[in-house]
C-alpha positions, 0 to 999 in steps of 0.5 A: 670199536667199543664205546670208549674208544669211539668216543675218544677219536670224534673229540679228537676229530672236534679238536682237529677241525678247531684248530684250523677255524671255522669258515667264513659265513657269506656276508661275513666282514673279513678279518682286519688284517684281510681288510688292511690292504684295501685302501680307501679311495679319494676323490679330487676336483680339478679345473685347468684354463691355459692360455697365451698372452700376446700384444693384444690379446689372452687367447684360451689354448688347449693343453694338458696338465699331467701328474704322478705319484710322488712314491711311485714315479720312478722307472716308469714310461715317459707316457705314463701317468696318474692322473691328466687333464687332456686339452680337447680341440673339438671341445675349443671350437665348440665354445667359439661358437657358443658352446660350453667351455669343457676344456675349463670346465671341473674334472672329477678323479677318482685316486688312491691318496697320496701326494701328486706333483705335476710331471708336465704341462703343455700349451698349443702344439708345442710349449711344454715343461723343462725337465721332470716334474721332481727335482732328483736331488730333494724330491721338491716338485718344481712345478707344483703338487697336492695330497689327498687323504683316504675318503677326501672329496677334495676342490684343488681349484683351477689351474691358470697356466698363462705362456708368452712364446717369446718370454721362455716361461709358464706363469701359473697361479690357482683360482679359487672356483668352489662354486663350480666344483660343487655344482659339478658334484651336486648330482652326487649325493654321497661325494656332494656333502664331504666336499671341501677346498685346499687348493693345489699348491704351484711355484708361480713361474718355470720355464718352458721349452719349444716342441716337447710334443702333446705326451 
């Protein structure tokens, strides 16, 4: 092939591997489309404390509180869930006899952001929420709900969930424990600074029925 001719096939050659782009150099940030479907991660603080009111005493009980995701909580299993705070009776006798109380103590989660509702709530070996968590027709959680944004580090509070066997009814409110969020995050110094407090949001009173089982 004389010189001309060569030449004339590597610029098209040059052309060629132009047109499909030159590949990715280790190390080198993907492009923003590449970068789009990787969500950043929140962080929520949680603290549950429930309990029985009898006639002579408030008695700590072990329980769990179970959320889901408000845009993914349909056709899924009875038993699957988002996020749980899962009552430990080992944990219970173990502050009976001095010992720290685990069971109320914060729980760091690590989420994807979104909005979360309580699915369910039980008490004890028996007492547990009526029903689902969302109502099927205005998908207004009946329980109570939080949304975490992408990169938060976020104190929903503590939970107090107090139920009477004879009333028929959950009586729930939020505390305001910031000071104990912090200190359980004190250790970490990329999530301890960002920190910050919006409390879950519950409905005050709901029924419960007997013999829902722990899931």
């Amino acid at each position: 092939m004389d010189s001309p001719k060569r030449l004339g096939a590597l610029a098209a050659l040059v052309l060629l591997l132009t047109s499909f782009g030159a590949p990715q150099a280790p190390g080198q940030s993907p492009a923003p489309q590449a970068r789009r479907g990787a969500g950043e991660k929140a962080t929520v603080v949680l603290a549950t404390d429930l309990r029985e009111l009898t006639s002579l005493r408030d008695i700590p009980m072990t329980g769990d509180v179970f959320f889901r995701r408000i845009d993914r909580y349909q056709g899924r299993a009875n038993d699957d869930y988002d996020l749980a705070v899962r009552g430990s009776v080992s944990a219970d006798w173990k502050s009976v006899f001095g010992g720290s109380d685990e069971n109320r103590a914060p729980h760091i989660f690590a989420l994807e952001p979104g909005t979360y509702f309580i699915a369910k709530i039980n008490i004890g070996g028996g007492p547990t929420t009526v029903g689902p968590g969302l109502d099927a027709q205005s998908h207004t959680p009946r329980f109570g709900s939080f949304t975490v944004r992408p990169g938060e580090v976020l104190n929903l509070g503590r939970l107090v969930v107090h139920m009477h066997w004879h009333e028929g009814y959950f009586h729930a409110k939020i505390e305001d424990n910031a000071a104990d969020a912090q200190r359980a995050l004190a250790a970490n110094q990329a999530l301890a600074p960002k920190l910050q407090t919006r409390l879950l949001a519950v409905v005050p009173s709901f029924p419960f029925q007997v013999g829902g089982g722990r899931l």
